[in-house]
C-alpha positions, 0 to 999 in steps of 0.5 A: 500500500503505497501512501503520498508523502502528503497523505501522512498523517501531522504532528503538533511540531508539524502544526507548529512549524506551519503556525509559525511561517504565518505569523511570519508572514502576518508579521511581513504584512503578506497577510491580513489579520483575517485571512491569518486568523482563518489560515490559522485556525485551518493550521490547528484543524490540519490532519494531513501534510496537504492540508498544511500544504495548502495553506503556505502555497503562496507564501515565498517563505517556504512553497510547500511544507515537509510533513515530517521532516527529520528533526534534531532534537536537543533535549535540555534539561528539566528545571528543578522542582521549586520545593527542592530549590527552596530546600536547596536555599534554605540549606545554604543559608542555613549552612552559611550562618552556622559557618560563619558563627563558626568562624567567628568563635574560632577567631575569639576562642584560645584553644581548639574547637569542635567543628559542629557545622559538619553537623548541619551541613552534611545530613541535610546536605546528604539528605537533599543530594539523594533526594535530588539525585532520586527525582532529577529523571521525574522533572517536567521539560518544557514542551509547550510553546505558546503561540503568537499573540496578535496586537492590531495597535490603537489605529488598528490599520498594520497588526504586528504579531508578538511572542510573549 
C-alpha cells in the first residue's frame, strides 16, 4: 500500500512549524489579520501534510511544507522542582550562618574547637543530594510553546504579531 508523502498523517511540531511561517508572514504584512486568523485556525484543524500544504502555497517563505521532516532534537534539561530549590536555599543559608558563627568563635576562642557545622551541613546536605539525585529523571521539560499573540495597535490599520 503505497501512501503520498502528503497523505501522512501531522504532528503538533508539524502544526507548529506551519503556525509559525504565518505569523511570519502576518508579521511581513503578506497577510491580513483575517485571512491569518482563518489560515490559522485551518493550521490547528490540519490532519494531513496537504492540508498544511495548502495553506503556505503562496507564501515565498517556504512553497510547500515537509510533513515530517527529520528533526534534531536537543533535549535540555528539566528545571528543578521549586520545593527542592527552596530546600536547596534554605540549606545554604542555613549552612552559611552556622559557618560563619563558626568562624567567628574560632577567631575569639584560645584553644581548639569542635567543628559542629559538619553537623548541619552534611545530613541535610546528604539528605537533599539523594533526594535530588532520586527525582532529577521525574522533572517536567518544557514542551509547550505558546503561540503568537496578535496586537492590531490603537489605529488598528498594520497588526504586528508578538511572542510573549
Amino acid at each position: 500500500m503505497d501512501i503520498s508523502p502528503q497523505d501522512i498523517r501531522v504532528s503538533d511540531k508539524d502544526r507548529q512549524r506551519v503556525a509559525d511561517l504565518l505569523a511570519e508572514a502576518y508579521g511581513e504584512g503578506r497577510l491580513q489579520l483575517p485571512e491569518y486568523q482563518e489560515r490559522l485556525d485551518s493550521v490547528f484543524a490540519a490532519t494531513v501534510a496537504r492540508d498544511l500544504t495548502v495553506l503556505t502555497l503562496d507564501l515565498p517563505a517556504a512553497q510547500s511544507v515537509p510533513a515530517a521532516a527529520p528533526l534534531r532534537v536537543r533535549r535540555r534539561p528539566g528545571r528543578m522542582p521549586g520545593a527542592l530549590a527552596v530546600l536547596w536555599t534554605l540549606w545554604l543559608i542555613g549552612v552559611s550562618v552556622n559557618t560563619v558563627v563558626y568562624g567567628l568563635v574560632v577567631l575569639t576562642s584560645d584553644g581548639a574547637v569542635y567543628p559542629w557545622p559538619l553537623w548541619v551541613a552534611g545530613p541535610a546536605g546528604t539528605a537533599l543530594g539523594v533526594i535530588t539525585l532520586v527525582t532529577r529523571p521525574h522533572w517536567r521539560r518544557s514542551r509547550t510553546r505558546r503561540l503568537p499573540v496578535v496586537d492590531e495597535g490603537r489605529c488598528g490599520k498594520r497588526a504586528s504579531v508578538r511572542n510573549d
